[in-house]
C-alpha positions as CSV (number, residue, x, y, z in Angstrom):
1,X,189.8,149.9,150.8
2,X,187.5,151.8,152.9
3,X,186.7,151.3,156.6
4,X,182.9,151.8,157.1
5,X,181.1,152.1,161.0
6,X,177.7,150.5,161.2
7,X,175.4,152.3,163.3
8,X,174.9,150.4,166.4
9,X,171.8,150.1,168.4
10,X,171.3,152.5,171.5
11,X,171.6,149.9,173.9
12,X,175.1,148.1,172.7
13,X,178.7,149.2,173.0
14,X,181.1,150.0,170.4
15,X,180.7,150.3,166.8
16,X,181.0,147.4,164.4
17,X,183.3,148.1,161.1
18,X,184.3,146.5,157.7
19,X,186.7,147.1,155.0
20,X,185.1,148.1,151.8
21,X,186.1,146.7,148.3
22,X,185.2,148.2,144.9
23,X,182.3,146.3,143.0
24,X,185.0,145.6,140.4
25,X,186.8,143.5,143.0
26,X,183.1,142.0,144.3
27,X,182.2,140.8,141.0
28,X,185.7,139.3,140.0
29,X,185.8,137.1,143.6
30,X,182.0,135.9,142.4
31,X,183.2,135.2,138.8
32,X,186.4,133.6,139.9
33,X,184.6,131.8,142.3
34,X,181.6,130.7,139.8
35,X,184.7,129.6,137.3
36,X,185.6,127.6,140.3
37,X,182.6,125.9,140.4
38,X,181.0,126.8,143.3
39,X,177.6,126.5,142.0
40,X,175.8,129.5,144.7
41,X,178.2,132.0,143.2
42,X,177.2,130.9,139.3
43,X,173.4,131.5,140.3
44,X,173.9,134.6,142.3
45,X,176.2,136.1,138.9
46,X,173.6,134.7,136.7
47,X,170.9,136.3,138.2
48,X,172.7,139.4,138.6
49,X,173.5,139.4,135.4
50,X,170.1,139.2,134.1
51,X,168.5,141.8,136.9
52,X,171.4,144.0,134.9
53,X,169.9,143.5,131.5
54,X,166.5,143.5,132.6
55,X,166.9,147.2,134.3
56,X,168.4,148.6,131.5
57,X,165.8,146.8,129.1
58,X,162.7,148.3,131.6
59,X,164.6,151.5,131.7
60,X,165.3,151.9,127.2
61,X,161.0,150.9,127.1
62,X,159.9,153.2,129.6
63,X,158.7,150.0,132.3
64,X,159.0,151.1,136.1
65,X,159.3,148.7,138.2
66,X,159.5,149.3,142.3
67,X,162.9,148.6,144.1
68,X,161.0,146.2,146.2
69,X,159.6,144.3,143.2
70,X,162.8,143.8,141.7
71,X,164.6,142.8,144.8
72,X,161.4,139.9,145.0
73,X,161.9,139.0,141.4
74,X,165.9,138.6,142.0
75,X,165.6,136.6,145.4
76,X,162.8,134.3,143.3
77,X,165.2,134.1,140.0
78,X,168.3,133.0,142.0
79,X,166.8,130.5,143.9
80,X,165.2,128.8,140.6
81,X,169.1,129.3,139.5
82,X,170.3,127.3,142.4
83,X,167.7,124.3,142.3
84,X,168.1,124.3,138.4
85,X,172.3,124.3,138.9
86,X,171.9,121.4,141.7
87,X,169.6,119.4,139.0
88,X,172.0,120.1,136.1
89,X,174.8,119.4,138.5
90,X,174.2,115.7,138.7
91,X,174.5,114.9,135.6
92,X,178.0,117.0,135.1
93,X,179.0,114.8,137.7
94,X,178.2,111.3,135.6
95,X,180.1,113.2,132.8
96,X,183.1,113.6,135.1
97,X,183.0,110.5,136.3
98,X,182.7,108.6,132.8
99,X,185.8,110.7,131.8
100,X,188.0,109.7,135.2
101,X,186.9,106.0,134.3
102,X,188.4,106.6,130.4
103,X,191.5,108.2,131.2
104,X,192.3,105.4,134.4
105,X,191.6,102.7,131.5
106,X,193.3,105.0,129.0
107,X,196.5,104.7,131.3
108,X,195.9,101.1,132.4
109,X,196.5,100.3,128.5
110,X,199.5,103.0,127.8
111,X,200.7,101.2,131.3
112,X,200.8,97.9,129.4
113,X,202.3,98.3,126.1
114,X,199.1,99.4,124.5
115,X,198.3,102.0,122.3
116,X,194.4,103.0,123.2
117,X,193.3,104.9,119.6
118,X,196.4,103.2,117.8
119,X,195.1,100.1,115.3
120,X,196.1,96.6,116.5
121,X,199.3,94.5,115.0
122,X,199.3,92.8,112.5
123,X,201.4,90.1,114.2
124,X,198.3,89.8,116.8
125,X,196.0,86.7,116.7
C-alpha cells in the first residue's frame, strides 16, 4: 500500500492522505461484495465490465470516443443497472421467500414423522 497526499487548497492547513490499493484488490472487494449481494456493487461491476468491452471493441474498429462521453455513458449505464437490479430485486425476494416457506413446512413434516417427497403408507387411510 501506498500513502498518497491530496493537494490541499491555499487557504486550509494540513494535507489530507489515503492508503492506496492495487486495482486487483479494488475489483475483488467489488466482486466479493456484488457476490454478497449488495446490489450498488453488482451494477457498478456490470457496468464496468461492459465500459471494459466497449473500449476495447471502439479501440479494435477504429471508434473514438471522448473521455468525457464515456464517463457520461458509464454514469447513465450504471444507474439504468441499479433501477433495473432494484426491479429484478423484488421478485428474487418472492423467490426467497417461497423457498423459506418450503423448507419451514419441509421441517414441520420431517419434525412429525413425515417423509415430505417419500410416497404415503400403505397402512394409511
Amino acid at each position: 500500500n501506498e500513502q498518497i497526499e491530496i493537494e490541499s487548497e491555499g487557504d486550509k492547513r494540513g494535507q489530507s492522505r489515503f492508503n492506496s490499493v492495487p486495482l486487483e484488490v479494488v475489483g475483488a472487494y467489488w466482486l466479493w461484495q456484488s457476490y454478497r449481494g449488495n446490489k450498488k456493487a453488482l451494477s457498478l461491476c456490470m457496468a464496468l465490465i461492459i465500459e471494459s468491452l466497449e473500449r476495447r471493441f471502439d479501440d479494435a474498429f477504429g471508434v473514438v470516443i471522448s473521455e468525457q462521453e464515456r464517463n457520461r455513458r458509464l454514469s447513465q449505464r450504471n444507474s439504468q443497472l441499479e433501477r433495473d437490479l432494484a426491479k429484478l430485486g423484488e421478485g428474487f425476494a418472492i423467490d426467497a421467500d417461497k423457498e423459506r416457506e418450503i423448507a419451514h413446512l419441509t421441517s414441520l413434516l420431517k419434525d412429525n414423522g413425515i417423509e415430505p417427497y417419500g410416497l404415503p403408507n400403505g397402512d394409511r387411510q
